[in-house]
Backbone as JSON, one array per atom type, in Angstrom:
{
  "sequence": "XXXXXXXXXXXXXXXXXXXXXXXXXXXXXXXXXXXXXXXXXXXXXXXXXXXXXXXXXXXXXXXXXXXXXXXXXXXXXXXXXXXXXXXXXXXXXXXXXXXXXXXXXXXXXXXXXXX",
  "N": [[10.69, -93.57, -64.91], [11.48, -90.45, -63.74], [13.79, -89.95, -61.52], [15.36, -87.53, -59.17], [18.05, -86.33, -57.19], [16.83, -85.78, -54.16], [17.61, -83.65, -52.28], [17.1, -82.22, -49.53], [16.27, -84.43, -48.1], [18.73, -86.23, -48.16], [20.43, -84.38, -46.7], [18.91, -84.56, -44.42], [18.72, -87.45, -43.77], [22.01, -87.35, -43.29], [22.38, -86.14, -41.2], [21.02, -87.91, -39.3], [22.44, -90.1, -39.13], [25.08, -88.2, -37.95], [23.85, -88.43, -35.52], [23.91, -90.74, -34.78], [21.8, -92.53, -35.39], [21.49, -95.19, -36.38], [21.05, -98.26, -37.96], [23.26, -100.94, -38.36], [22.89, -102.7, -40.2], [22.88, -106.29, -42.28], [23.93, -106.5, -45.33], [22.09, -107.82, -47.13], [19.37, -107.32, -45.9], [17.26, -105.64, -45.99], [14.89, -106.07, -47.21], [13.61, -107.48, -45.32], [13.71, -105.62, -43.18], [12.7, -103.22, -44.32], [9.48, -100.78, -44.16], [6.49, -101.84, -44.21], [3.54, -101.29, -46.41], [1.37, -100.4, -45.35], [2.83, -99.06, -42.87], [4.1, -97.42, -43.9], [1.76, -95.95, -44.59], [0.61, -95.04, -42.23], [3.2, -93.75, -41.4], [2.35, -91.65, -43.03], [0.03, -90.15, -42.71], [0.38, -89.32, -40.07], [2.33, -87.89, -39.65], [2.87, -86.38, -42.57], [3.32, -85.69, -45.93], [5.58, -84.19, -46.58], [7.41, -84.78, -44.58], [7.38, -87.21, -44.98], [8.66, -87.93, -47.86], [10.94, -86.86, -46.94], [12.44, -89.3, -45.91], [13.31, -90.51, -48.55], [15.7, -90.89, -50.82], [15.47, -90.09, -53.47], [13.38, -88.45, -55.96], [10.49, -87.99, -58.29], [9.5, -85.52, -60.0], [7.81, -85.06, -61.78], [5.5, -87.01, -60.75], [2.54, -87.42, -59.6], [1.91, -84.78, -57.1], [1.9, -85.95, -53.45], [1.45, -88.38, -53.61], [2.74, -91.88, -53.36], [4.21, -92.7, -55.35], [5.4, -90.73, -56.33], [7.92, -90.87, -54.77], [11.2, -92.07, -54.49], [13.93, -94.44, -53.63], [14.19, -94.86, -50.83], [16.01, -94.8, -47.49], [15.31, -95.47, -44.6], [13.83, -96.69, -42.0], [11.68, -94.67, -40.79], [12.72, -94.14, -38.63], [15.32, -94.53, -38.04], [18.09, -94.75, -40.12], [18.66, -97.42, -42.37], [21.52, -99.28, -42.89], [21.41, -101.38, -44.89], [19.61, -100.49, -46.08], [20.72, -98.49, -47.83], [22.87, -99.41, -49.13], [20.75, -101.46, -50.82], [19.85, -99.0, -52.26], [22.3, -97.8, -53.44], [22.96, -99.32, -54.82], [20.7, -100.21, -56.96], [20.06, -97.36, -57.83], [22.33, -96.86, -59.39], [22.44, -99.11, -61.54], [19.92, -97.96, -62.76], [20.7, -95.78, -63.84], [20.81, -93.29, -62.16], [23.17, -91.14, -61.8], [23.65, -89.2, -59.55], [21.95, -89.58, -57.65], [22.84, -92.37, -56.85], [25.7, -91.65, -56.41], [25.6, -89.74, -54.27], [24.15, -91.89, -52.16], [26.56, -93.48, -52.07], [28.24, -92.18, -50.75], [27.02, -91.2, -48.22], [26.71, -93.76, -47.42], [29.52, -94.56, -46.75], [29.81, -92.48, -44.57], [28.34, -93.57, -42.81], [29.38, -95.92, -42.77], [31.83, -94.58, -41.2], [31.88, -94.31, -38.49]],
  "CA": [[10.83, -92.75, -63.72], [12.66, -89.5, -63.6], [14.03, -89.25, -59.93], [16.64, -86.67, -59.23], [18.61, -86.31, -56.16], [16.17, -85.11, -53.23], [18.51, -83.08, -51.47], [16.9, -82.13, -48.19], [16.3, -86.38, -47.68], [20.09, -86.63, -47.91], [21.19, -83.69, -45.07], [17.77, -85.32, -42.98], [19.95, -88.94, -43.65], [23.2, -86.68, -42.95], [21.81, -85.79, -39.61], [20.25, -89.12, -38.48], [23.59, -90.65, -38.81], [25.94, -87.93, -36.95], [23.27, -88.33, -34.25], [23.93, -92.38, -34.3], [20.56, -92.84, -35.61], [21.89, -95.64, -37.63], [21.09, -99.9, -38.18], [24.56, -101.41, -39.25], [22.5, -104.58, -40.54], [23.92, -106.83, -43.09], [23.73, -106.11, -47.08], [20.5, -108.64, -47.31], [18.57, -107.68, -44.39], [16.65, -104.82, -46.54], [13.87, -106.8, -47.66], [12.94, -107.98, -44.0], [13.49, -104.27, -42.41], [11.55, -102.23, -44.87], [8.7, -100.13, -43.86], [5.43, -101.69, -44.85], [2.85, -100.25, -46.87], [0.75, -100.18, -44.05], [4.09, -98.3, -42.0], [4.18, -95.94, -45.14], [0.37, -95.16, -44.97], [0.19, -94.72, -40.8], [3.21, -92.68, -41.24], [2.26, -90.41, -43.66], [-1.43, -89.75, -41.76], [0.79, -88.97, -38.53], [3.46, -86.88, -40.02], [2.53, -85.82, -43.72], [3.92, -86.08, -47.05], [6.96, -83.72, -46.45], [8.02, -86.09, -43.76], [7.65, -88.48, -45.79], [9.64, -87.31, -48.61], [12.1, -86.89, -46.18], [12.99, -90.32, -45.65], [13.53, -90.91, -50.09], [16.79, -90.03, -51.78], [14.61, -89.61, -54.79], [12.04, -87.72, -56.05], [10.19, -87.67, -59.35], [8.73, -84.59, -59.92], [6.71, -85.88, -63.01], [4.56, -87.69, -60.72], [1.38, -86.17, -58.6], [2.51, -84.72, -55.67], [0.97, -86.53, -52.58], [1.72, -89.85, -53.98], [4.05, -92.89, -52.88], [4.88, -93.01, -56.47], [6.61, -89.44, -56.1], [9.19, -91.19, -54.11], [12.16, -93.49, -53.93], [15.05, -94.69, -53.2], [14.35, -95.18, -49.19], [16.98, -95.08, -46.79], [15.88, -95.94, -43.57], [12.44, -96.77, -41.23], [11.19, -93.13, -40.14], [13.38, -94.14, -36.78], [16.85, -94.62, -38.36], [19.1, -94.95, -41.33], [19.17, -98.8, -42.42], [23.04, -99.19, -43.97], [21.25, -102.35, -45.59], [18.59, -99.46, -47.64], [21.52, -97.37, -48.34], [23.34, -100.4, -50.05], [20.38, -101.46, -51.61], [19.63, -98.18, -52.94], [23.4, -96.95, -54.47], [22.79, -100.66, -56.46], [19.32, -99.7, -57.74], [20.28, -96.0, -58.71], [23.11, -97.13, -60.35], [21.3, -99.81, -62.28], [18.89, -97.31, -63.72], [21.51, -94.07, -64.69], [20.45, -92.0, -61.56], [24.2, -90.81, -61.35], [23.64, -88.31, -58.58], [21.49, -90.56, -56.47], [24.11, -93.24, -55.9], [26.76, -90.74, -55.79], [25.37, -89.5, -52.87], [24.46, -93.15, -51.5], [28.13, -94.09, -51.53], [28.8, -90.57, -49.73], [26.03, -91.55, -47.38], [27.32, -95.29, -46.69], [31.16, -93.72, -46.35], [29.23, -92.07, -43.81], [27.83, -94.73, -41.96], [30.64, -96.88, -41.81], [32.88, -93.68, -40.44], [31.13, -94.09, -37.38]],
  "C": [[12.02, -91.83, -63.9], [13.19, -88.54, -62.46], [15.12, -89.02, -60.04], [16.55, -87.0, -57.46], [17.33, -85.6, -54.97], [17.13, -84.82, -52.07], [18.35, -82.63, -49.9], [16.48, -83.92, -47.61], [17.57, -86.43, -47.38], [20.52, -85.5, -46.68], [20.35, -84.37, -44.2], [18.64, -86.53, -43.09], [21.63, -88.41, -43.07], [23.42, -86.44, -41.13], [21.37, -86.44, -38.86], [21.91, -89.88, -38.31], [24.26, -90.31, -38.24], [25.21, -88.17, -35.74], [23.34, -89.82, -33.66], [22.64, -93.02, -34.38], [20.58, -94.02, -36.65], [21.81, -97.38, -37.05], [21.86, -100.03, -38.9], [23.96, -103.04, -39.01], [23.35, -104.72, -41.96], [22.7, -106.33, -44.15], [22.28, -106.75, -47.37], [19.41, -108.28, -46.52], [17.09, -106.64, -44.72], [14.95, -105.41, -46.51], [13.1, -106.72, -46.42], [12.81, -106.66, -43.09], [12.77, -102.94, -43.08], [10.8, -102.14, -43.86], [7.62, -100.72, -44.64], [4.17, -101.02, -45.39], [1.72, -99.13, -45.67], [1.35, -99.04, -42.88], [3.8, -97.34, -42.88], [2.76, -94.87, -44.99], [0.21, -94.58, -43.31], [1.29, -93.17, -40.77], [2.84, -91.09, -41.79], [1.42, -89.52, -42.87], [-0.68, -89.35, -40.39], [1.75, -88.06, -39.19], [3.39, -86.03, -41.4], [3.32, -85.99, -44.28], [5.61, -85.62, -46.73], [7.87, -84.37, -45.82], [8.64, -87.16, -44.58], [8.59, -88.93, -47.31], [11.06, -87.34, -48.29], [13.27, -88.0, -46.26], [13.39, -91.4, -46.83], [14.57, -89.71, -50.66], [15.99, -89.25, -53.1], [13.57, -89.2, -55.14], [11.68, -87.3, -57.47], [8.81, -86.49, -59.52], [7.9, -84.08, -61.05], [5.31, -86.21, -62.14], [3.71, -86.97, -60.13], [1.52, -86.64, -57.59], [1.43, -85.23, -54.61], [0.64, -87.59, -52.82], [2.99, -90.42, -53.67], [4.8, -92.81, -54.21], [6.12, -91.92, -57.0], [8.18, -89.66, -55.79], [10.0, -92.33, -53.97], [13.54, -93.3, -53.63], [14.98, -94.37, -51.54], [15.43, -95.47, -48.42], [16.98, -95.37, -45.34], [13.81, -96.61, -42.67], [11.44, -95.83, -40.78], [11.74, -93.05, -39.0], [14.76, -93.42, -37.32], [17.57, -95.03, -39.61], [19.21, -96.56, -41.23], [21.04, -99.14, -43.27], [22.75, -100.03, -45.2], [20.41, -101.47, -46.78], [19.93, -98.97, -48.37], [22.46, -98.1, -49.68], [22.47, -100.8, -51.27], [20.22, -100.39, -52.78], [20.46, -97.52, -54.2], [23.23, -98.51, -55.42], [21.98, -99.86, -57.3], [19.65, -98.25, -58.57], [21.68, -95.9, -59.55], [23.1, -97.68, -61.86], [20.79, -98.75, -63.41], [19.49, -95.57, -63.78], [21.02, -93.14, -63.63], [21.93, -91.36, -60.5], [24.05, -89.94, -59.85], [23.21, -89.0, -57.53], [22.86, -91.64, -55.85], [25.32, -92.8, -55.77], [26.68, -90.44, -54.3], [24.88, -90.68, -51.5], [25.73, -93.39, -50.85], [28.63, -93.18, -50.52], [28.31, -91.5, -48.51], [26.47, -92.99, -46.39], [28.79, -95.18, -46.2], [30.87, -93.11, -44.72], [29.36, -92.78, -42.52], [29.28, -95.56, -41.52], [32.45, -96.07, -41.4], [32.75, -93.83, -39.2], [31.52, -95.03, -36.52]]
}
């Protein structure tokens, strides 16, 4: 996977948070507050891909567009910013060399717990 920074995801996450659009759950809680596939597929069909894009730091632009596989690094429910994605996520893109991504995580979680 070769996901770069998806830069309009991070001001849309920039903007959910000054607005207090934000779950300050704990570091573990990820797992259990995801968006199921099922959540992923209703919202897409109600809002469309771009939306949906929206709500992924990352974006491999290898893959074919109009696929889940296009996108990762998730940061929140389509409601609100989880702090627990944002954590998971600067791990994960750290993990796998996507310097820019968890750069902008840590920004992102700096963020969150300014608030």
């Amino acid at each position: 996977m070769t996901a770069t920074l998806n830069k309009k995801a991070l001001e849309h996450a920039r903007s959910l948070v000054k607005q207090g659009k934000v779950v300050r759950d704990g570091r573990d809680d990820w797992s259990e507050h995801a968006p199921s596939a099922d959540d992923e597929n209703r919202y897409i069909d109600k809002h469309g891909w771009s939306d949906f894009a929206s709500w992924h730091l990352g974006e491999d632009a290898d893959a074919s567009e109009e696929t889940k596989g296009r996108f990762s690094f998730p940061f929140g429910d389509f409601a609100k910013v989880h702090r627990c994605a944002v954590i998971s996520l600067a791990s994960r893109a750290a993990q796998f060399d996507h310097d820019d991504i968890a750069k902008a995580s840590k920004e992102l979680l700096e963020l969150i717990d300014e608030g």
